[in-house]
Predicted model as a PDB file, atoms N, CA, C, CB and O in Angstrom, pLDDT in the B-factor column:
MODEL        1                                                                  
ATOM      1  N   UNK A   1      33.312  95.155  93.090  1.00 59.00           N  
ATOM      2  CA  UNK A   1      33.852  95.749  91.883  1.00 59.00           C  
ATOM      3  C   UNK A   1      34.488  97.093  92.258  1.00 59.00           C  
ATOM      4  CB  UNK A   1      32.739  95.926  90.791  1.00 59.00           C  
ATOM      5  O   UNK A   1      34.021  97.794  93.155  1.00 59.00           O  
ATOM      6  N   UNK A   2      35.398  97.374  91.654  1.00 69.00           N  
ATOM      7  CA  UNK A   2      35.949  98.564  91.975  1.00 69.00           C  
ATOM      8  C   UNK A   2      35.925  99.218  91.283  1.00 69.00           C  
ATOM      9  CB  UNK A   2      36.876  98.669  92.305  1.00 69.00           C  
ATOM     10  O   UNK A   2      35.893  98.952  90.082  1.00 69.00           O  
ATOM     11  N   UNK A   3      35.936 100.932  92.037  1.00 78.00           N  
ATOM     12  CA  UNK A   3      35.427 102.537  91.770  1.00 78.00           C  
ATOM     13  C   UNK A   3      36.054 102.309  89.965  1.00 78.00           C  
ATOM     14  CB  UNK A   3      36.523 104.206  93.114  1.00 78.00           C  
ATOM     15  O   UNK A   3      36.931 101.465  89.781  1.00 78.00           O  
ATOM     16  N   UNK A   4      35.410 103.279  88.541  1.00 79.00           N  
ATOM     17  CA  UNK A   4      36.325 103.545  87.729  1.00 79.00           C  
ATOM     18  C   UNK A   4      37.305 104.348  88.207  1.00 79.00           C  
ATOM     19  CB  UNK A   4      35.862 103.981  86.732  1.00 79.00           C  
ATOM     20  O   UNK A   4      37.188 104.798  89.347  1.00 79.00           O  
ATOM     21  N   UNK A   5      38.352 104.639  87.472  1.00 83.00           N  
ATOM     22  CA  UNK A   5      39.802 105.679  87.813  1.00 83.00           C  
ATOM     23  C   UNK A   5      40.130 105.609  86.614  1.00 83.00           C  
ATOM     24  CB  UNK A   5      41.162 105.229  88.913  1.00 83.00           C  
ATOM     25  O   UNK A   5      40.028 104.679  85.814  1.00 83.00           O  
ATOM     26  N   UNK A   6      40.635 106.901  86.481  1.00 89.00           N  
ATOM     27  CA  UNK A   6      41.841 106.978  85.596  1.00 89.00           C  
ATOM     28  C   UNK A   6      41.414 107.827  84.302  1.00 89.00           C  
ATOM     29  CB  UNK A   6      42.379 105.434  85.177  1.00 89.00           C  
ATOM     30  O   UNK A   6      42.208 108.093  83.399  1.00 89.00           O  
ATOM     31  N   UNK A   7      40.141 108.198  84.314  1.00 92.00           N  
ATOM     32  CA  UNK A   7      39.360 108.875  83.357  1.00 92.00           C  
ATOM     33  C   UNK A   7      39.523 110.080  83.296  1.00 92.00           C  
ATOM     34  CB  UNK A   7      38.179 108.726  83.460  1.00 92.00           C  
ATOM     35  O   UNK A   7      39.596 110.696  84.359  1.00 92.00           O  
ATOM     36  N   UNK A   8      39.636 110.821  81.982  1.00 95.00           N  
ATOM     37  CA  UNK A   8      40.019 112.416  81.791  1.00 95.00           C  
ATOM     38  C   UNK A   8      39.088 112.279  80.528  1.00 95.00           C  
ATOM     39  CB  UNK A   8      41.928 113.011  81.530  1.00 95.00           C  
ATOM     40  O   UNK A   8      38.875 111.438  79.654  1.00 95.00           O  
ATOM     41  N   UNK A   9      38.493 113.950  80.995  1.00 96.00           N  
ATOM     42  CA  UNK A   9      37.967 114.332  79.169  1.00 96.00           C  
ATOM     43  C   UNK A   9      38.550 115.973  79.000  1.00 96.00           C  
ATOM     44  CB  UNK A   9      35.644 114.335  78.857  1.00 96.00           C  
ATOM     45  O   UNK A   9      39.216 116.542  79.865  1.00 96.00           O  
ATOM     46  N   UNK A  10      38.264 116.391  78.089  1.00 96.00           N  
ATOM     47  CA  UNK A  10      38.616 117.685  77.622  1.00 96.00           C  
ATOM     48  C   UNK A  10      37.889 118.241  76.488  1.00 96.00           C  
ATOM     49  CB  UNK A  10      39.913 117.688  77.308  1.00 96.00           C  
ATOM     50  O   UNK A  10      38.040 117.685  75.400  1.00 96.00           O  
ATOM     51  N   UNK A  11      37.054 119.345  76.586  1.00 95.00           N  
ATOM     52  CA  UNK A  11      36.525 120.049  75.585  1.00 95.00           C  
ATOM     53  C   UNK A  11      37.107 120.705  74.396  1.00 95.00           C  
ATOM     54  CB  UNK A  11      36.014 120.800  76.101  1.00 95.00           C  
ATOM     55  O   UNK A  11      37.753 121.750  74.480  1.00 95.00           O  
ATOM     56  N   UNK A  12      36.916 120.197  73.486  1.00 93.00           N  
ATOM     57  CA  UNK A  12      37.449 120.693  72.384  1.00 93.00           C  
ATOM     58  C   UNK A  12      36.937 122.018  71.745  1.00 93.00           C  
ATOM     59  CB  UNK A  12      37.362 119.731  71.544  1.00 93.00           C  
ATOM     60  O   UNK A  12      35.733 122.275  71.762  1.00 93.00           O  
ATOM     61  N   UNK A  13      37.907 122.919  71.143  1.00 92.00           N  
ATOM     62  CA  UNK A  13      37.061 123.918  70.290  1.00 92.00           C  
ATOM     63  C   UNK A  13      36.149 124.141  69.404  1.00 92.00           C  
ATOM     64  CB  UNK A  13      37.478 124.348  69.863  1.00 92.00           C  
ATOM     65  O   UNK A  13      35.495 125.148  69.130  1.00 92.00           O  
ATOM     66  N   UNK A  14      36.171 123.245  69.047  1.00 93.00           N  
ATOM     67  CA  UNK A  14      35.114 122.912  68.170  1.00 93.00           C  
ATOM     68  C   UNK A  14      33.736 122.338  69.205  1.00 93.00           C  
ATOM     69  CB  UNK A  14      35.753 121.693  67.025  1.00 93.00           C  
ATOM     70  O   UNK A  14      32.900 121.655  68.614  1.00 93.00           O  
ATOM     71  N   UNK A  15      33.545 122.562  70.461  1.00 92.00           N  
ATOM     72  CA  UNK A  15      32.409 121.711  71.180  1.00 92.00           C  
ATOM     73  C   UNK A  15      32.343 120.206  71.403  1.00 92.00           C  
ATOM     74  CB  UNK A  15      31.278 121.922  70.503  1.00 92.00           C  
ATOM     75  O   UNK A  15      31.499 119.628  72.088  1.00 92.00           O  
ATOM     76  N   UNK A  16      33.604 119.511  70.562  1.00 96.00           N  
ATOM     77  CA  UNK A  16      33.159 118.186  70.585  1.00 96.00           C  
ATOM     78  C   UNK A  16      34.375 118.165  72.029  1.00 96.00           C  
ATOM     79  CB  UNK A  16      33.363 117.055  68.873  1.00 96.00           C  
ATOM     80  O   UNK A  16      35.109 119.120  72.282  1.00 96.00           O  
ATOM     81  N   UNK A  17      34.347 116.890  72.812  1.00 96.00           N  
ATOM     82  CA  UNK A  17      34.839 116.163  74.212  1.00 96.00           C  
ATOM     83  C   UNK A  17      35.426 114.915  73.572  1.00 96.00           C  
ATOM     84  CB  UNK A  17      33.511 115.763  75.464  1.00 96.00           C  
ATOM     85  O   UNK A  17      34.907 114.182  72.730  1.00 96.00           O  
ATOM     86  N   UNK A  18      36.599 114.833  74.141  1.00 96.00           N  
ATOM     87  CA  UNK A  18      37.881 113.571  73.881  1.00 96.00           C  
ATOM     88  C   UNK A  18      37.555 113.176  75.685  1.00 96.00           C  
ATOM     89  CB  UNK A  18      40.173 114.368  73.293  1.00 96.00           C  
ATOM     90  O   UNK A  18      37.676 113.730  76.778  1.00 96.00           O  
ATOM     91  N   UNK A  19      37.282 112.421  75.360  1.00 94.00           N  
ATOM     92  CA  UNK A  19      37.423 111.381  76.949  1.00 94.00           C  
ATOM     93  C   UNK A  19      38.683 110.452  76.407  1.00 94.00           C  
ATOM     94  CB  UNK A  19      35.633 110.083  77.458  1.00 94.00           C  
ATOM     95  O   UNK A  19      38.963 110.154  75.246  1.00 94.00           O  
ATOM     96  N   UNK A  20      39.299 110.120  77.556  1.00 93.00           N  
ATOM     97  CA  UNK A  20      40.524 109.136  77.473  1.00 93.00           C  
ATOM     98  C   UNK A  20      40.875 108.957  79.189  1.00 93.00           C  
ATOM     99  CB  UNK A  20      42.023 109.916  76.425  1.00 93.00           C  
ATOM    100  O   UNK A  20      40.952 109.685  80.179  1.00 93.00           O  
ATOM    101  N   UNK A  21      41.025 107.542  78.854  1.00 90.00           N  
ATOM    102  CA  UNK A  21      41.879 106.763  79.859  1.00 90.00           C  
ATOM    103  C   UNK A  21      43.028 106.414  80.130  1.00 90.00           C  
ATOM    104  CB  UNK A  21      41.660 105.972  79.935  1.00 90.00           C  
ATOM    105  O   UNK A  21      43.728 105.816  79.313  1.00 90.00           O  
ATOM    106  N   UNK A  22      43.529 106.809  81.644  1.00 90.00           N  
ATOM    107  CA  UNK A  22      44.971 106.330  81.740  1.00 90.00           C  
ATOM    108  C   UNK A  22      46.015 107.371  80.107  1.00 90.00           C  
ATOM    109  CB  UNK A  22      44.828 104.064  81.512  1.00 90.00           C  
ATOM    110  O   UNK A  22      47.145 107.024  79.765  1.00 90.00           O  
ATOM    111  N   UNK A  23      45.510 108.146  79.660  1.00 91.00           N  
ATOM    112  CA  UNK A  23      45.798 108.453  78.594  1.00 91.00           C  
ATOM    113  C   UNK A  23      45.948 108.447  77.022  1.00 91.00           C  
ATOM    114  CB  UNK A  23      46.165 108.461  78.866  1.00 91.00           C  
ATOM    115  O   UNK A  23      46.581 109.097  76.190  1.00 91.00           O  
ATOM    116  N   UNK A  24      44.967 107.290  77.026  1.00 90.00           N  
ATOM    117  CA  UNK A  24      44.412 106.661  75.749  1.00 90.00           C  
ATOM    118  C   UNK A  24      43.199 107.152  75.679  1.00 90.00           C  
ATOM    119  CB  UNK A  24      44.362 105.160  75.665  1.00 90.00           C  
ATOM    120  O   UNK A  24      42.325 107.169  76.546  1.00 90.00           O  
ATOM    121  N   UNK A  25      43.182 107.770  74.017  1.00 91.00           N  
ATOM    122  CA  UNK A  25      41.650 107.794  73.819  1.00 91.00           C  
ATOM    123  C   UNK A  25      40.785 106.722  74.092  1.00 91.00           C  
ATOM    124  CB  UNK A  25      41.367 108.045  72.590  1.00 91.00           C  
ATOM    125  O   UNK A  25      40.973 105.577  73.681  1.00 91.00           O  
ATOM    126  N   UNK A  26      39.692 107.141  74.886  1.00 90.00           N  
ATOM    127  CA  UNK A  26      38.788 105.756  74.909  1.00 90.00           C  
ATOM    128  C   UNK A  26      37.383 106.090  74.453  1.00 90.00           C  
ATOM    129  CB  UNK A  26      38.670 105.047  76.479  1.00 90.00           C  
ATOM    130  O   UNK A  26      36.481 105.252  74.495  1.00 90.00           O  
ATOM    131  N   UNK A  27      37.130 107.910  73.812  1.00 91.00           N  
ATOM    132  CA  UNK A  27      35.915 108.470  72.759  1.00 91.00           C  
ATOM    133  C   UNK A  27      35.621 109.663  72.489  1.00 91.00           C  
ATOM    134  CB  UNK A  27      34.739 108.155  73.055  1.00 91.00           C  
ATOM    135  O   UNK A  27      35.926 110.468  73.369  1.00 91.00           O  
ATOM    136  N   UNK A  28      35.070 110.123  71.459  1.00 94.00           N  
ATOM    137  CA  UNK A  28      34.604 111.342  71.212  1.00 94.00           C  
ATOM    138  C   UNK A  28      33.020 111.875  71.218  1.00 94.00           C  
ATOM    139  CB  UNK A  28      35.115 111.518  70.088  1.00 94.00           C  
ATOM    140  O   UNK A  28      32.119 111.454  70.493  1.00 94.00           O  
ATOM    141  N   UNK A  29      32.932 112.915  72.233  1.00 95.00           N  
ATOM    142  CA  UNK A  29      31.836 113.148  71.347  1.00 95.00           C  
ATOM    143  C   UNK A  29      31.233 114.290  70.992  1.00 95.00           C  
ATOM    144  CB  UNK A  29      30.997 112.579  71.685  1.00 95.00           C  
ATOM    145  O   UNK A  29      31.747 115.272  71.528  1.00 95.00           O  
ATOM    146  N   UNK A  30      30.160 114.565  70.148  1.00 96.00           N  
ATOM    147  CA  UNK A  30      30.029 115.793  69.324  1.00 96.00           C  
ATOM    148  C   UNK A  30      28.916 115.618  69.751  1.00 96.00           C  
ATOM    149  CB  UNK A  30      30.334 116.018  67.815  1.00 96.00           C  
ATOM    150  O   UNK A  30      28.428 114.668  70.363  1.00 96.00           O  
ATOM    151  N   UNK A  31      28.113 117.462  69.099  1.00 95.00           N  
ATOM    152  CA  UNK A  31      27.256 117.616  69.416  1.00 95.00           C  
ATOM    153  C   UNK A  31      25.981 117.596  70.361  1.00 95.00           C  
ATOM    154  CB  UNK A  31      27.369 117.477  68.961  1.00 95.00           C  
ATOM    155  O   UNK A  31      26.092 117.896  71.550  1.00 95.00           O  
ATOM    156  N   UNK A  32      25.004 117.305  69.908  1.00 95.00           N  
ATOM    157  CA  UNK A  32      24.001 116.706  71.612  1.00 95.00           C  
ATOM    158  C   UNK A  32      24.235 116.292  72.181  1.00 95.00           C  
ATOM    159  CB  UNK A  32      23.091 116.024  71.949  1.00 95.00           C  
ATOM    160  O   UNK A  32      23.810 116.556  73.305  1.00 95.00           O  
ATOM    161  N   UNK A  33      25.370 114.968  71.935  1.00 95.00           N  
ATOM    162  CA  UNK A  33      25.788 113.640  72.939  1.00 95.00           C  
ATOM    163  C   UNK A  33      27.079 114.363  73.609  1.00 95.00           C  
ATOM    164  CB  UNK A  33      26.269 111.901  71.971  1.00 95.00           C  
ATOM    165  O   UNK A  33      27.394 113.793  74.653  1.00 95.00           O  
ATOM    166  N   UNK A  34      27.814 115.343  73.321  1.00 95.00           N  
ATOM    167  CA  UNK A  34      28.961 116.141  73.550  1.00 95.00           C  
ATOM    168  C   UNK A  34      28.277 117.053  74.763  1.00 95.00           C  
ATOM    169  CB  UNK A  34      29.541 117.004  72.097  1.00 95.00           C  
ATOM    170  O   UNK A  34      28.935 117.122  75.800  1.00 95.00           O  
ATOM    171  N   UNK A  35      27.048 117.735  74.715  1.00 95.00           N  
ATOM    172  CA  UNK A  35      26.193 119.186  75.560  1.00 95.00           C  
ATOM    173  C   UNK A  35      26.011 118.039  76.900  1.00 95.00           C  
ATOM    174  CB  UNK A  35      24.106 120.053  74.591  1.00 95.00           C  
ATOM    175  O   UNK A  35      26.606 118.142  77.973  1.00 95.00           O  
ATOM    176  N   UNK A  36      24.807 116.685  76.446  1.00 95.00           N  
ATOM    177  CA  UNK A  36      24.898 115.846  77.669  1.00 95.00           C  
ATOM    178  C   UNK A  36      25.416 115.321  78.030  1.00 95.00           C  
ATOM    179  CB  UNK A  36      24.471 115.302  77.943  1.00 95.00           C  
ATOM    180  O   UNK A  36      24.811 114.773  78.951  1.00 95.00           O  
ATOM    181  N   UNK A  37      26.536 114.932  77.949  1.00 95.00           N  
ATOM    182  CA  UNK A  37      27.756 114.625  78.635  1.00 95.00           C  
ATOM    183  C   UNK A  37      28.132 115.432  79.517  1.00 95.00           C  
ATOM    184  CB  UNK A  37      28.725 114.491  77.908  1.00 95.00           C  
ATOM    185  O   UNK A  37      28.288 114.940  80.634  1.00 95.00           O  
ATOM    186  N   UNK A  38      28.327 116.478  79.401  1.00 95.00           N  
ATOM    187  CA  UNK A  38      28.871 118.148  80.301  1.00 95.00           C  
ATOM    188  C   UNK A  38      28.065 117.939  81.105  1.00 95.00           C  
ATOM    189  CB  UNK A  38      28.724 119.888  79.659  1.00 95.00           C  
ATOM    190  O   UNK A  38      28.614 117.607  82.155  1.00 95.00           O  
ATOM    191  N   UNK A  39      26.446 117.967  81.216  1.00 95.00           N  
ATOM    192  CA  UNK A  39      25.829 118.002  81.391  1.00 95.00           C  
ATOM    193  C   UNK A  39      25.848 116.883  82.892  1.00 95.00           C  
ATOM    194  CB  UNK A  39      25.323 118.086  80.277  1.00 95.00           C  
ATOM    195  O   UNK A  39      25.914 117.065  84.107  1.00 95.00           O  
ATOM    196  N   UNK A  40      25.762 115.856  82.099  1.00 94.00           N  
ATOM    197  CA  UNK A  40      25.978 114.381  83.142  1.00 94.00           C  
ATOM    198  C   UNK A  40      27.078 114.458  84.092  1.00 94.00           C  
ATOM    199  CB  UNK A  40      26.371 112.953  82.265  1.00 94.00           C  
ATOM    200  O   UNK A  40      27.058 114.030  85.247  1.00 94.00           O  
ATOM    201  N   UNK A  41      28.074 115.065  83.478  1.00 94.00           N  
ATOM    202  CA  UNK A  41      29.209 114.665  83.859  1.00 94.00           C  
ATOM    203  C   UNK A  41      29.674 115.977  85.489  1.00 94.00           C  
ATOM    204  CB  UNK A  41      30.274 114.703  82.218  1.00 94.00           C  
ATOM    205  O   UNK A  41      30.430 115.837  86.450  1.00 94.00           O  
ATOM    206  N   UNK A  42      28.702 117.186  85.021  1.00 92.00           N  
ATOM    207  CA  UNK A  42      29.140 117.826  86.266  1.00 92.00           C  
ATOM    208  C   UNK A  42      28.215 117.461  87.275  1.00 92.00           C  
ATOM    209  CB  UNK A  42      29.247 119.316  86.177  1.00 92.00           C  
ATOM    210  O   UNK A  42      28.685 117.288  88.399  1.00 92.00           O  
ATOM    211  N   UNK A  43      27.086 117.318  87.119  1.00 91.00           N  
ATOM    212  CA  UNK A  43      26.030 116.665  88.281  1.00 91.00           C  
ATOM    213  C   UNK A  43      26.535 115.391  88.838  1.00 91.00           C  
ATOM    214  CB  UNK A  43      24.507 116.300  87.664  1.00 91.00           C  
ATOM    215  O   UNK A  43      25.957 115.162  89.900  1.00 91.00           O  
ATOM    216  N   UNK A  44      27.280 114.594  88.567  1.00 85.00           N  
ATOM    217  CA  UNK A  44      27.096 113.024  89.001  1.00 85.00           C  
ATOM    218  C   UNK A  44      28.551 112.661  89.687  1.00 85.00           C  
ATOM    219  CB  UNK A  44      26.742 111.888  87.506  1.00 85.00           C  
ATOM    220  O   UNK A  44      29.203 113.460  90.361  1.00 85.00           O  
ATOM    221  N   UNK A  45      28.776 111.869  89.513  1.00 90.00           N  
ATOM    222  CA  UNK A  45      30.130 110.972  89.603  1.00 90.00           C  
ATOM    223  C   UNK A  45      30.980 111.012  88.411  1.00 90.00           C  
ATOM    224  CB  UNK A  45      29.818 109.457  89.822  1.00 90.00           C  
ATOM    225  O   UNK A  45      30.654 110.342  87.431  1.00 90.00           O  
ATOM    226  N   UNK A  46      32.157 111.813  88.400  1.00 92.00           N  
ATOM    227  CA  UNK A  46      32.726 112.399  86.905  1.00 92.00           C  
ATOM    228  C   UNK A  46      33.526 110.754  86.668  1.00 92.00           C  
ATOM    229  CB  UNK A  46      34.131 114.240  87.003  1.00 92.00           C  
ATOM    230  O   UNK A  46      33.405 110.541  85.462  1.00 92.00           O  
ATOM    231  N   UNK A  47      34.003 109.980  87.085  1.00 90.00           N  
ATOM    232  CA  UNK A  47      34.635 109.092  86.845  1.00 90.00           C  
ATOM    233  C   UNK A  47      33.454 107.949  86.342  1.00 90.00           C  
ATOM    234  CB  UNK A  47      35.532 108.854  88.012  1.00 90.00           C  
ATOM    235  O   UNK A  47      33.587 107.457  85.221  1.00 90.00           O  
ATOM    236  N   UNK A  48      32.337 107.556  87.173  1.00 89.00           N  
ATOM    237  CA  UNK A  48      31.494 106.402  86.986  1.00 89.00           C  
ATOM    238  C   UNK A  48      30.594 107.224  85.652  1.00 89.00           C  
ATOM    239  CB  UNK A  48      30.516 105.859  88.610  1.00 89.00           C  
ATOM    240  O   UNK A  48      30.079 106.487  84.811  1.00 89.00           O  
ATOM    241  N   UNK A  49      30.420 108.867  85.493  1.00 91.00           N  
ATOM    242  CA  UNK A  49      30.180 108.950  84.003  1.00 91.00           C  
ATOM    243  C   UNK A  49      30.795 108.253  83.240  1.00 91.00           C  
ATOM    244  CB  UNK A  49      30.353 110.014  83.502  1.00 91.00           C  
ATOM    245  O   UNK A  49      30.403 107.233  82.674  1.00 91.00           O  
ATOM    246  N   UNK A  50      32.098 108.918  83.161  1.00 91.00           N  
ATOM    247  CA  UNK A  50      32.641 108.631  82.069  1.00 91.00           C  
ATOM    248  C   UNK A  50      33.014 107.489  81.509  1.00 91.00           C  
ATOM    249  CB  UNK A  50      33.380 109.146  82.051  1.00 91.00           C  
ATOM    250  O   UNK A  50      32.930 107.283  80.299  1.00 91.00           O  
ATOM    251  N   UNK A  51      33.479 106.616  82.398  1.00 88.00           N  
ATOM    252  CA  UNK A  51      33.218 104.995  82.478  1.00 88.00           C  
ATOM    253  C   UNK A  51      32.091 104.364  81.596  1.00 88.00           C  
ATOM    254  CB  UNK A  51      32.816 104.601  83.969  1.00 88.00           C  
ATOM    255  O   UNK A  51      32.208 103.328  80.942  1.00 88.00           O  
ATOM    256  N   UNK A  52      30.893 105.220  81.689  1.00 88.00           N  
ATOM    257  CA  UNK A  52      29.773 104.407  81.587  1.00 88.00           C  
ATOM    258  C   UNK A  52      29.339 105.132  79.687  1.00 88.00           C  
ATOM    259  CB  UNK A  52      28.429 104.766  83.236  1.00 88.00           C  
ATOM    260  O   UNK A  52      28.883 104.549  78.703  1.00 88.00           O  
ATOM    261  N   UNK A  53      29.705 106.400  79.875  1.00 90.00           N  
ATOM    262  CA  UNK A  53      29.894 106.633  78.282  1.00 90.00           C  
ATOM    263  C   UNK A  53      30.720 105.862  77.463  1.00 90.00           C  
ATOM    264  CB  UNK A  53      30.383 107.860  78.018  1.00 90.00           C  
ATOM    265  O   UNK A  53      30.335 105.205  76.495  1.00 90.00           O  
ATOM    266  N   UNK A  54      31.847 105.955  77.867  1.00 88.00           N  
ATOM    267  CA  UNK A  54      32.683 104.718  77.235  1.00 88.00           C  
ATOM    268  C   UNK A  54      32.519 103.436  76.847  1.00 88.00           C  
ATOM    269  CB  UNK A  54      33.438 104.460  77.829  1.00 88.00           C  
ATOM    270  O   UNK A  54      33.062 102.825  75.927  1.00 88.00           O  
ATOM    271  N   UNK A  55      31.582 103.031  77.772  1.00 81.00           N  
ATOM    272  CA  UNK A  55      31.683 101.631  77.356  1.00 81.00           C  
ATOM    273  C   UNK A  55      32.657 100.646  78.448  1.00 81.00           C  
ATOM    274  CB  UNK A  55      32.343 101.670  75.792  1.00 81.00           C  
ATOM    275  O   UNK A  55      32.724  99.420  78.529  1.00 81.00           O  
ATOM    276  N   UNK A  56      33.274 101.580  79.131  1.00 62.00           N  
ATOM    277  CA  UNK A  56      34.811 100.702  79.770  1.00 62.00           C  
ATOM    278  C   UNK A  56      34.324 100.198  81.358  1.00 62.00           C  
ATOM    279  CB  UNK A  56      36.573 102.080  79.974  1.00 62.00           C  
ATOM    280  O   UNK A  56      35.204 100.048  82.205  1.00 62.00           O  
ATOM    281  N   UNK A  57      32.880  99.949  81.711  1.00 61.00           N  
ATOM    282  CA  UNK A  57      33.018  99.429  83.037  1.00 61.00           C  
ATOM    283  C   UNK A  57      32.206  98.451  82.938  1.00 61.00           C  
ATOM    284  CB  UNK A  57      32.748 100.281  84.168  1.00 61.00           C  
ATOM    285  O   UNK A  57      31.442  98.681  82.001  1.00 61.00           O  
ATOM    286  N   UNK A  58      31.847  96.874  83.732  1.00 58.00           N  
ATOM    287  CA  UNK A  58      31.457  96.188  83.486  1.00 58.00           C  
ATOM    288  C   UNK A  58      29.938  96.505  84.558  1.00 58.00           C  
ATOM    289  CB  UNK A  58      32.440  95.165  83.446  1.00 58.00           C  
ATOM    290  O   UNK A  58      29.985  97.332  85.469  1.00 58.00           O  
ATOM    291  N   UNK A  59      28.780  95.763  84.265  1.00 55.00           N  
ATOM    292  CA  UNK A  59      27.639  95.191  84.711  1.00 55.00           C  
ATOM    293  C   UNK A  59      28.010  94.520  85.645  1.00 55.00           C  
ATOM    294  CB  UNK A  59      26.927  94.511  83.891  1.00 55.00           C  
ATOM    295  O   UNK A  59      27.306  95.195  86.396  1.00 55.00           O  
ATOM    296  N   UNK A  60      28.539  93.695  86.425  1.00 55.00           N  
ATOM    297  CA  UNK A  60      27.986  92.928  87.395  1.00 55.00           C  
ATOM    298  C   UNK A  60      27.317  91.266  86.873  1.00 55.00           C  
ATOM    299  CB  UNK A  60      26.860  93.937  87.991  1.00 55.00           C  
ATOM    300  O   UNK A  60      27.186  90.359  87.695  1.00 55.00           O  
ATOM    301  N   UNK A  61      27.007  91.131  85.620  1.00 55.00           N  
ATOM    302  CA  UNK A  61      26.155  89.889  85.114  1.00 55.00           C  
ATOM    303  C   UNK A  61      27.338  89.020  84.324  1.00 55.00           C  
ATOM    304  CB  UNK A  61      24.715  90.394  83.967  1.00 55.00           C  
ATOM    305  O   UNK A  61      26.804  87.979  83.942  1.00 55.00           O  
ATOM    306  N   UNK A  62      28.318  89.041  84.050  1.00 56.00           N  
ATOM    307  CA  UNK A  62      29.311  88.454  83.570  1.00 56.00           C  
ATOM    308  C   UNK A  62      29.280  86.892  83.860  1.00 56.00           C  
ATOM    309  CB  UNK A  62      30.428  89.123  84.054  1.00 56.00           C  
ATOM    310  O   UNK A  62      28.886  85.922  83.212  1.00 56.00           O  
ATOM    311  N   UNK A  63      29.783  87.039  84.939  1.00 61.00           N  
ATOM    312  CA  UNK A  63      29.571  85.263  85.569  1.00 61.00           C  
ATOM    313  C   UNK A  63      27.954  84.824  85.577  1.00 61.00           C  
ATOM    314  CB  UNK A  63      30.173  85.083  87.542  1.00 61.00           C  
ATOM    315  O   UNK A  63      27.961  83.593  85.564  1.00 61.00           O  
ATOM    316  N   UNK A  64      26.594  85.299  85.593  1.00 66.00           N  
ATOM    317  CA  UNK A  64      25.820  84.975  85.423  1.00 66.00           C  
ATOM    318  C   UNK A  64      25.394  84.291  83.824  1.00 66.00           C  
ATOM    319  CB  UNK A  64      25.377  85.839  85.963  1.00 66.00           C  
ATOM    320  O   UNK A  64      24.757  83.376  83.302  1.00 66.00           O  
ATOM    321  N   UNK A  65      26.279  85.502  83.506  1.00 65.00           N  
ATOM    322  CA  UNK A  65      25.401  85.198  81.651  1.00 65.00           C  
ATOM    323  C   UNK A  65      26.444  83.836  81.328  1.00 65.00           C  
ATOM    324  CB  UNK A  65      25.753  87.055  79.891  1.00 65.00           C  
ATOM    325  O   UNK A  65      25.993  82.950  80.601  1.00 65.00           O  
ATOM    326  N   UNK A  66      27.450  83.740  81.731  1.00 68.00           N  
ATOM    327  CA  UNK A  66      28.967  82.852  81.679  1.00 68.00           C  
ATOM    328  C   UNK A  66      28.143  80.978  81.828  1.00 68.00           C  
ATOM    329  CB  UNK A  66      30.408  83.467  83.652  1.00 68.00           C  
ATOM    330  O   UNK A  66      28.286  79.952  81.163  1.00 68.00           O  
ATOM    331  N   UNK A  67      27.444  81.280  82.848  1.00 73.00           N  
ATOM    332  CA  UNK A  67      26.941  79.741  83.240  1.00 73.00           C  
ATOM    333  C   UNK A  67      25.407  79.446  82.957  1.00 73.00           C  
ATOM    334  CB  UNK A  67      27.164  79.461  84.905  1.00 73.00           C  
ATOM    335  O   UNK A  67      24.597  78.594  83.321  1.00 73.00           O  
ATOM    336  N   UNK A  68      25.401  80.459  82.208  1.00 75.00           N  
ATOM    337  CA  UNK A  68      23.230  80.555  81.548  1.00 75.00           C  
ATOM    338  C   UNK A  68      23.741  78.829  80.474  1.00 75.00           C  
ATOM    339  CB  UNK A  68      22.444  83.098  79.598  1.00 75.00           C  
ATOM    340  O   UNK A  68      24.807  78.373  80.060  1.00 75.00           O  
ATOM    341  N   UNK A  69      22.550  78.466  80.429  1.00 80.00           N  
ATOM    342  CA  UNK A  69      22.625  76.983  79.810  1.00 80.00           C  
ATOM    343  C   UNK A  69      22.953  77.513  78.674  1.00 80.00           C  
ATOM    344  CB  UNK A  69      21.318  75.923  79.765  1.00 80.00           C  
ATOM    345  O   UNK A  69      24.073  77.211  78.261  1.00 80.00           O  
ATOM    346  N   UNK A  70      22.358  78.171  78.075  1.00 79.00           N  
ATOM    347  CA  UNK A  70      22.567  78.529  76.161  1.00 79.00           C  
ATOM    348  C   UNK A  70      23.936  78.830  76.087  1.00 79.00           C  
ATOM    349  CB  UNK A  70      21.625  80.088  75.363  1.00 79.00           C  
ATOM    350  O   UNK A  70      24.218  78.663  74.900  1.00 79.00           O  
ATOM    351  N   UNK A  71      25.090  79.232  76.779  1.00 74.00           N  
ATOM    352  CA  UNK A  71      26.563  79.201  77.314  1.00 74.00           C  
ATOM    353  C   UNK A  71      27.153  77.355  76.985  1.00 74.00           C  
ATOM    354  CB  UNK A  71      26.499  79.714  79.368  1.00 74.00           C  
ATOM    355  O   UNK A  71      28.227  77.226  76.398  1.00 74.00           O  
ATOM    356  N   UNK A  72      26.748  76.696  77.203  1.00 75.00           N  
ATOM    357  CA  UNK A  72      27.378  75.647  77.474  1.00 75.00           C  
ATOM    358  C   UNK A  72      26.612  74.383  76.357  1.00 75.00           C  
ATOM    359  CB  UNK A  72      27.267  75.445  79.165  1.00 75.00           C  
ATOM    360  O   UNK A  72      25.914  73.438  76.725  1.00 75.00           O  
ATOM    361  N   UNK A  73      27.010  74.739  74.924  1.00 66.00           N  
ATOM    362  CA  UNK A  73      26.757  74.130  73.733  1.00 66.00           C  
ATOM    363  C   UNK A  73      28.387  73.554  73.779  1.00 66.00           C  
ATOM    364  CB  UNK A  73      26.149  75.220  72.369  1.00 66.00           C  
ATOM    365  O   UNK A  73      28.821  72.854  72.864  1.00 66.00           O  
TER     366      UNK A  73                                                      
ENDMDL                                                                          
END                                                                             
């Protein structure tokens, strides 16, 4: 699977964070979830954060869950 890319966020004045991809919003967030994010995001891997806040990178289980019997009604 390959690295995320393409991820940008930016702090807003108001405290809340616009993450976006490739230049599309891809979320916002405010408050607590806005502080740990900053938070996450300077300690770790700023791209595989933000990826993973989003929502925008996959698991690995795709083709597993794809051929689980309850799949094939």
């Amino acid at each position: 699977m390959p690295r995320p890319s393409g991820f940008q966020y930016e702090q807003q004045g108001d405290q809340s964070v616009t993450i976006t991809h490739h230049g599309r919003p891809a979320g916002t967030l405010r408050g607590g979830r806005a502080e740990k994010f900053l938070a996450e995001v300077v300690s770790g891997d700023a791209q595989l954060v933000m990826a993973r806040w989003t929502g925008a990178y996959k698991h690995g289980n795709e083709r597993t869950a794809r051929n689980h019997p309850r799949n094939h009604r």
